[in-house]
C-alpha positions in Angstrom: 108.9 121.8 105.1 111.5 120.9 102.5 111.2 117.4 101.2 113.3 115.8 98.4 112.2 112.3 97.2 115.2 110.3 95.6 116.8 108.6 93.7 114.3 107.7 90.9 110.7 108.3 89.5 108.2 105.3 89.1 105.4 105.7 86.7 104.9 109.7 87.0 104.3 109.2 91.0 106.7 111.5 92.0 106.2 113.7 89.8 102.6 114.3 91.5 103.6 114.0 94.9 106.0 117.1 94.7 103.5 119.2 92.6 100.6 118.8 95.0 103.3 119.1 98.1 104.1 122.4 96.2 100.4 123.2 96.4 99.8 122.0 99.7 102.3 125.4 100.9 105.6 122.8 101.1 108.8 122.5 98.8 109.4 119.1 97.2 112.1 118.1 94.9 112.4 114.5 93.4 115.2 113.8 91.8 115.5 111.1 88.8 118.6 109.2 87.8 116.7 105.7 85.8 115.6 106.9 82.1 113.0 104.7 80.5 111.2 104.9 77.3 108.4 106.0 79.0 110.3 109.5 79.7 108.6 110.6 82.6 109.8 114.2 83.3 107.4 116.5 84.5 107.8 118.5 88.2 111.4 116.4 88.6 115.2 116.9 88.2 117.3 114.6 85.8 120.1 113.3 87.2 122.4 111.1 87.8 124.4 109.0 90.1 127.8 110.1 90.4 125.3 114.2 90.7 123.5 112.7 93.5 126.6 111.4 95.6 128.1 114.4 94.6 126.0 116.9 96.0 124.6 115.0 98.8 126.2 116.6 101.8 124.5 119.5 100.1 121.4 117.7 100.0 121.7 116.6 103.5 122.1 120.0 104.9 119.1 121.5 102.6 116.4 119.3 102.8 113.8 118.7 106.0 112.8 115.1 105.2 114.2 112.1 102.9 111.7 110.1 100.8 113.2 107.1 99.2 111.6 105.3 96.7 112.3 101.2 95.2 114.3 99.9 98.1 117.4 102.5 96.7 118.7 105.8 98.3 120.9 108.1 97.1 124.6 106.5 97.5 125.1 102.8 96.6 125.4 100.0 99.7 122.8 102.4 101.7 125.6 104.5 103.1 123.6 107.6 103.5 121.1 106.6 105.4 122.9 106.3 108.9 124.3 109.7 107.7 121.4 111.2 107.6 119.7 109.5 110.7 122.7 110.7 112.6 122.0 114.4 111.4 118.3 113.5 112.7 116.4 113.9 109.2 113.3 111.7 109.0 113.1 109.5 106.2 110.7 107.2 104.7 111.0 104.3 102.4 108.5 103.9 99.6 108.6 100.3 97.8 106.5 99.7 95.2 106.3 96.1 94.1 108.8 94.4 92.7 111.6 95.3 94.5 109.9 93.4 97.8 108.1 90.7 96.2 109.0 87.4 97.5 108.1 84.4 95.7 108.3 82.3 98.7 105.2 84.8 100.3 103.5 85.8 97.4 102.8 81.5 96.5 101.3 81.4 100.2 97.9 82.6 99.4 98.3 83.4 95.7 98.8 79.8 93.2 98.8 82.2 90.1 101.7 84.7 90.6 104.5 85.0 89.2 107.8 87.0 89.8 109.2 88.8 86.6 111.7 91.6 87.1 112.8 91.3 90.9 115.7 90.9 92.8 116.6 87.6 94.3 115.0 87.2 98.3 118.1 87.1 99.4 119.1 90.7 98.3 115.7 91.8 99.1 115.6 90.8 103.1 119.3 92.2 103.4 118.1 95.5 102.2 115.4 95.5 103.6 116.8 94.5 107.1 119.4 97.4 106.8 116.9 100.1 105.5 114.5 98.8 108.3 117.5 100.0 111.1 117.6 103.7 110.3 114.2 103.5 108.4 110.9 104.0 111.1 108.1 104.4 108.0 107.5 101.8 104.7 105.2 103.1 102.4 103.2 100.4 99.7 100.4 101.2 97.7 98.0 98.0 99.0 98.1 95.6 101.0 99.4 93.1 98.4 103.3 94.7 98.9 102.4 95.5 102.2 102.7 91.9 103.6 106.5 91.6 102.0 107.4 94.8 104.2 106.3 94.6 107.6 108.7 92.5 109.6 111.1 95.3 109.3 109.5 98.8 109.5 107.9 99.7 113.1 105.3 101.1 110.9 103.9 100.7 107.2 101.8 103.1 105.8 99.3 102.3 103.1 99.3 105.3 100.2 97.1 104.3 96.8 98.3 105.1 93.4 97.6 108.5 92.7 96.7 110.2 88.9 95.7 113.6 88.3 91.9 112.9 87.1 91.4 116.4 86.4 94.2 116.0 83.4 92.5 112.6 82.7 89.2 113.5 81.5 86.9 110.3 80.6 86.1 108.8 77.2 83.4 106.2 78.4 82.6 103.1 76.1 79.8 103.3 73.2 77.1 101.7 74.0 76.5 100.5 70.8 79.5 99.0 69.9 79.6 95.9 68.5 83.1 94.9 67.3 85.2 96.8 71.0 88.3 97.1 71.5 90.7 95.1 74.1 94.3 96.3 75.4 96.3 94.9 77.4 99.5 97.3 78.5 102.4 94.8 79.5 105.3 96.3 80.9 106.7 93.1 82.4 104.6 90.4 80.3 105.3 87.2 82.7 104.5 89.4 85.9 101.2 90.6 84.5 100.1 87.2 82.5 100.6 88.1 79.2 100.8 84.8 77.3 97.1 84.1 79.3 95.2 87.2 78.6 96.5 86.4 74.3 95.2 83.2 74.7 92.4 83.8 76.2 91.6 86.5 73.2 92.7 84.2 70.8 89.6 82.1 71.5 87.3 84.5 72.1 88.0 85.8 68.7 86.5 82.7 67.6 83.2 83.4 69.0 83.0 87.0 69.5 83.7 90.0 66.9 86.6 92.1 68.9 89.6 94.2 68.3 92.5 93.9 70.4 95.5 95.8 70.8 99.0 95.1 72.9 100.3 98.2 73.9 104.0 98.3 74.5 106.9 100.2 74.9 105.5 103.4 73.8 106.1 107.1 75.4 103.1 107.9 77.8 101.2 110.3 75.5 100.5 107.9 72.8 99.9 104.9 75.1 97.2 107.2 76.9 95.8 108.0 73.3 95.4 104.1 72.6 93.9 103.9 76.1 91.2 106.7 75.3 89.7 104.3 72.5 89.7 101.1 74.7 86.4 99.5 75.1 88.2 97.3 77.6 91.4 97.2 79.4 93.0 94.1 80.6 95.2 94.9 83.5 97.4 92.4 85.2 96.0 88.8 86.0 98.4 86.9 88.5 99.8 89.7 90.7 96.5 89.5 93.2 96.1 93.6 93.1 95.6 96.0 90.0 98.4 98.9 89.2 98.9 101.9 87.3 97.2 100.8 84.2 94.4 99.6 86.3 94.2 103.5 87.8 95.1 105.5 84.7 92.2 102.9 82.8 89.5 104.0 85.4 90.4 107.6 85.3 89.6 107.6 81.8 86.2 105.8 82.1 87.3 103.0 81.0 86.3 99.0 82.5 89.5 97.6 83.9 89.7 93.5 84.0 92.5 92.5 87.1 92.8 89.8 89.5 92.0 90.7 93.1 93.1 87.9 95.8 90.0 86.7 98.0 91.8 87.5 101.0 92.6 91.3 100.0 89.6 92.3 98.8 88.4 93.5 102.1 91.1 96.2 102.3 89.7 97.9 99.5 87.4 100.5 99.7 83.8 98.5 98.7 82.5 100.4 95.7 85.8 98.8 93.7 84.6 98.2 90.1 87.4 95.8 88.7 86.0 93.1 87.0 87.5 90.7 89.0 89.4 87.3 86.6 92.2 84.9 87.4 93.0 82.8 85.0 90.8 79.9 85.4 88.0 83.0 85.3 89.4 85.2 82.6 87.4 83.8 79.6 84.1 84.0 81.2 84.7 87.2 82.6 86.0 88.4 79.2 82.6 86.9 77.4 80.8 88.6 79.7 82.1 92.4 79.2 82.6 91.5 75.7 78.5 90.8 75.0 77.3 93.9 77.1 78.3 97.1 75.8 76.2 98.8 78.2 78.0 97.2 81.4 81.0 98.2 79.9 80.0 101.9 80.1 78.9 101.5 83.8 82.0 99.4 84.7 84.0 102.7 82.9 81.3 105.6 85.0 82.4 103.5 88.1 85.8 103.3 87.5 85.7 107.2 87.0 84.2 108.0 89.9 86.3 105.6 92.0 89.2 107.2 91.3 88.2 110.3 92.1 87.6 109.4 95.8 90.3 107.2 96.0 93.2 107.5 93.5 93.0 111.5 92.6 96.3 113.3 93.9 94.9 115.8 95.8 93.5 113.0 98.1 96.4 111.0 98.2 98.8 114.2 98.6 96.7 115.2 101.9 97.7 111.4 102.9 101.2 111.5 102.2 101.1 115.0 104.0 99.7 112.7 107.0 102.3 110.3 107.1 105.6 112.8 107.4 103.3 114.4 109.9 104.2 110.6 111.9 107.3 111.6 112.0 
């Protein structure tokens, strides 16, 4: 099967997928048009968008199955997508967060979030709607995006982060130390409660020897290197579901602080290690990884071993695999 995933990479993901879809006996090809600082390049094509409308009869002719990622395809307006229905090409639409989140949901069951970087609702449901006609498959990541989806796919598919944890070997907290060290990765600092997890450190420096480090805007290599060193990693605190960080943390060994909503927890697998902290719960959480350098370290073993059964890409590519099989 030729697959081509389009029209942009988000956080090294596709990347993955058309490596282990390479290994798994098919040809994948995900093409990349949105450059960040975080240069993510590795098993993609560069691009851009005038190339992809360009060559997309091309495309349309070469390729088996369409996997769009952020709510976007590969000509502006969503033109392509009837085009490619009407040459009978599945297609799947992967969303990964922000381009779906609705305020006007998320406040339903969830009094701490908070909408950075998104659309307004209004542009959201109309592309949604429209992808949803020629679309038959969503795919989120958990069941936090999945509720912002579902009216308008006659399926959504659940597929975790994935990470390469063989390429992520763990650097587990010391046990004995005594002054550890804190970061907090922001890309989007009112999304992931930035100004609260400062705060909160702020006073907990008052009390507590500690180091802490922001980590921001740096390439991937040396924001993985700062990571290595953690002692802690405070992921996002108002979203209700952990992320990348969260996944990239635990790969590494490392104890990941995020919010989980009440209501969602049941949809993760059981053994999930995330010390869980909102904000009215963030300080005493904090005090309490802070004073035990020893449940650090098992928080960080846990994490590890989590990932492996859960977030490692040779799972999740076996699960992708499963859902173009749907179609």
């Amino acid at each position: 099967m030729k697959i081509v995933h389009a029209p942009m990479e988000i956080g090294g993901q596709v990347g993955l997928f058309c490596k282990e879809l390479g290994n798994l006996g098919h040809q994948a090809v995900g093409y990349h048009y949105f450059r960040t600082f975080q240069n993510y390049t590795e098993n993609i094509t560069l691009t851009d968008q005038y190339e992809l409308m360009k060559n997309f009869g091309e495309t349309l002719n070469y390729f088996d199955l369409f996997h769009f990622h952020f709510n976007m395809t590969m000509i502006p307006g969503l033109d392509d997508l009837e085009l490619i229905q009407r040459a009978g090409k599945p297609m799947v639409m992967h969303h990964w967060g922000n381009d779906v989140r609705m305020l006007s949901i998320a406040s339903l069951r969830n009094p701490y979030v908070r909408i950075g970087k998104a659309p307004k609702e209004s542009d959201i449901s109309r592309r949604l709607t429209l992808v949803g006609e020629f679309v038959p498959i969503g795919v989120v990541q958990d069941h936090e995006v999945y509720e912002y989806v579902k009216p308008y796919y006659k399926e959504v598919c659940i597929l975790p982060l994935a990470i390469d944890v063989i390429r992520h070997s763990p650097a587990y907290p010391d046990e004995h130390e005594s002054c550890p060290l804190v970061i907090h990765a922001p890309t989007d600092p009112l999304f992931k409660g930035t100004e609260i997890v400062e705060d909160t450190i702020s006073k907990l420096k008052l009390e507590y020897p500690l180091r802490y480090v922001r980590v921001e805007k740096l390439k991937r290599e040396e924001a993985l290197a700062l990571y290595r060193q953690a002692d802690l990693i405070v992921d996002q605190i108002l979203c209700g579901s952990y992320g990348l960080l969260a996944v990239e943390a635990m790969a590494l060994g490392k104890p990941v602080v995020a919010f989980i909503r009440d209501d969602l927890m049941d949809t993760f697998p059981p053994e999930l290690p995330l010390c869980n902290a909102n904000p009215d719960t963030l300080y005493d959480v904090l005090k309490k990884m802070l004073t035990s350098a020893a449940l650090r370290r098992h928080k960080g073993i846990e994490g590890r071993k989590y990932t492996e059964r859960h977030h490692d890409i040779r799972v999740v590519g076996r699960q992708l695999l499963s859902i173009y099989n749907r179609l």
